[in-house]
C-alpha positions as a printed NumPy array, in Angstrom:
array([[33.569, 75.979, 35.237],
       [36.314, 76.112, 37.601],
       [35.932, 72.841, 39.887],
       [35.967, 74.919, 42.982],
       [32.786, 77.109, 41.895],
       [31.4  , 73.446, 40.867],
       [31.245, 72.174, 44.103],
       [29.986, 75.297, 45.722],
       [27.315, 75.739, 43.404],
       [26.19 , 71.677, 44.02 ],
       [26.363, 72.484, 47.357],
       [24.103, 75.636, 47.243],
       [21.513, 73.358, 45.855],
       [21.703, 70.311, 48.377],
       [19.218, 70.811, 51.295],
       [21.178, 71.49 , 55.246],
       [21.824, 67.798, 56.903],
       [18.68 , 68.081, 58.827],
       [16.053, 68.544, 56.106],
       [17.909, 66.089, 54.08 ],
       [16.96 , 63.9  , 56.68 ],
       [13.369, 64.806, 56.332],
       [13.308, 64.454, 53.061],
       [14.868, 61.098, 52.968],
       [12.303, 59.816, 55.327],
       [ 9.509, 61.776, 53.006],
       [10.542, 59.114, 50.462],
       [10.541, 56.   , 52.138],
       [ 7.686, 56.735, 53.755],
       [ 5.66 , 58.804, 51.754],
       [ 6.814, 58.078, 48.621],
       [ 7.459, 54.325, 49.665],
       [ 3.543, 53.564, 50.724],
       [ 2.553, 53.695, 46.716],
       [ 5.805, 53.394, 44.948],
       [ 6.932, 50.509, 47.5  ],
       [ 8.88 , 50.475, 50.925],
       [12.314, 49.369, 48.514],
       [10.547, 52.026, 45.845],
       [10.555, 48.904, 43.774],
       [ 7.236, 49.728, 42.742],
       [ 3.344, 48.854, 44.484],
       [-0.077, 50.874, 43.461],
       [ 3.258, 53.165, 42.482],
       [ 5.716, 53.102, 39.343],
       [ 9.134, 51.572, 40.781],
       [11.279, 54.686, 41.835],
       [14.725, 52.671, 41.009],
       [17.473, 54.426, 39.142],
       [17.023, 51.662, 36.235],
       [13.713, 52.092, 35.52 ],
       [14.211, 56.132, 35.666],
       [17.457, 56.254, 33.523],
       [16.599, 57.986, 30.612],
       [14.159, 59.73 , 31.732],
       [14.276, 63.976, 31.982],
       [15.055, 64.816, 35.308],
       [13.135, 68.087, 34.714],
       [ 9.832, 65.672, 34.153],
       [10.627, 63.884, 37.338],
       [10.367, 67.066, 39.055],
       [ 7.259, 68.463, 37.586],
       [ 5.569, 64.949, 38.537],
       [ 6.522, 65.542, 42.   ],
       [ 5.501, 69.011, 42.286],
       [ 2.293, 68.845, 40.322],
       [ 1.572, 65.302, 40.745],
       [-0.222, 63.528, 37.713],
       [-4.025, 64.717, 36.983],
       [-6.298, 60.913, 36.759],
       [-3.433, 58.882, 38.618],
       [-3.017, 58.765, 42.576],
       [ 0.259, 60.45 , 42.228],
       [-0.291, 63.793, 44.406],
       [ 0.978, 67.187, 44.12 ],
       [ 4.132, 67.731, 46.469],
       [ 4.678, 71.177, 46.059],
       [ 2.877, 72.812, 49.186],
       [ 5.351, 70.119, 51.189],
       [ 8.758, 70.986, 49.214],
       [10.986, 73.589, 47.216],
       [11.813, 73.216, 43.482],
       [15.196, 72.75 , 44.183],
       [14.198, 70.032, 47.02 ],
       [12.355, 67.971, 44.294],
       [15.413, 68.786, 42.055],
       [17.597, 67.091, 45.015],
       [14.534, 63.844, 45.719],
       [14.859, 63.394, 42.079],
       [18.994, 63.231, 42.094],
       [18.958, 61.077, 44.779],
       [16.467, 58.485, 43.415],
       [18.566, 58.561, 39.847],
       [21.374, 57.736, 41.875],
       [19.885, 55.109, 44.15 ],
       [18.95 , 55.565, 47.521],
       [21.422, 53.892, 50.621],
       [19.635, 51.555, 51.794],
       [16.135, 51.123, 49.893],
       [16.987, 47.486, 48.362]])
């Protein structure tokens, strides 16, 4: 793929500024008050790159959208896009600023 079409197409799939900002705060709050304010885990798996490395992304996102039947973990789906779960689960493969 030609680099410039690369970027374009990463950028297609990256939420505007503003609902990245609501999303961001959807995970240290929401997320944060099972998986842990640091997502270093609570009532919550830890949501750390290192403990999710290795793990498919495309699993990640199902678990957000769906949730997980018999666990607490809720369905996110009627709050979020596929591609904005795609983009949650990116961003907390690649660490989130400031949630250490």
């Amino acid at each position: 793929m030609i680099p410039f079409l690369a970027a374009a197409a990463q950028a297609a799939d990256e939420p505007p500024p503003s609902r990245r900002a609501e999303l961001l705060n959807m995970i240290r709050h929401d997320c944060g008050s099972c998986h842990g304010l640091t997502l270093a885990g609570g009532l919550g798996l830890p949501l750390l790159p290192e403990t999710l490395a290795g793990k498919p992304p495309e699993a990640l996102q199902e678990t957000i959208l769906r949730g997980r039947g018999g666990t607490p973990m809720p369905p996110w789906q009627a709050f979020i896009s596929e591609k904005e779960a795609g983009w949650i689960v990116e961003m907390l493969m690649k660490g989130l600023p400031d949630a250490r």
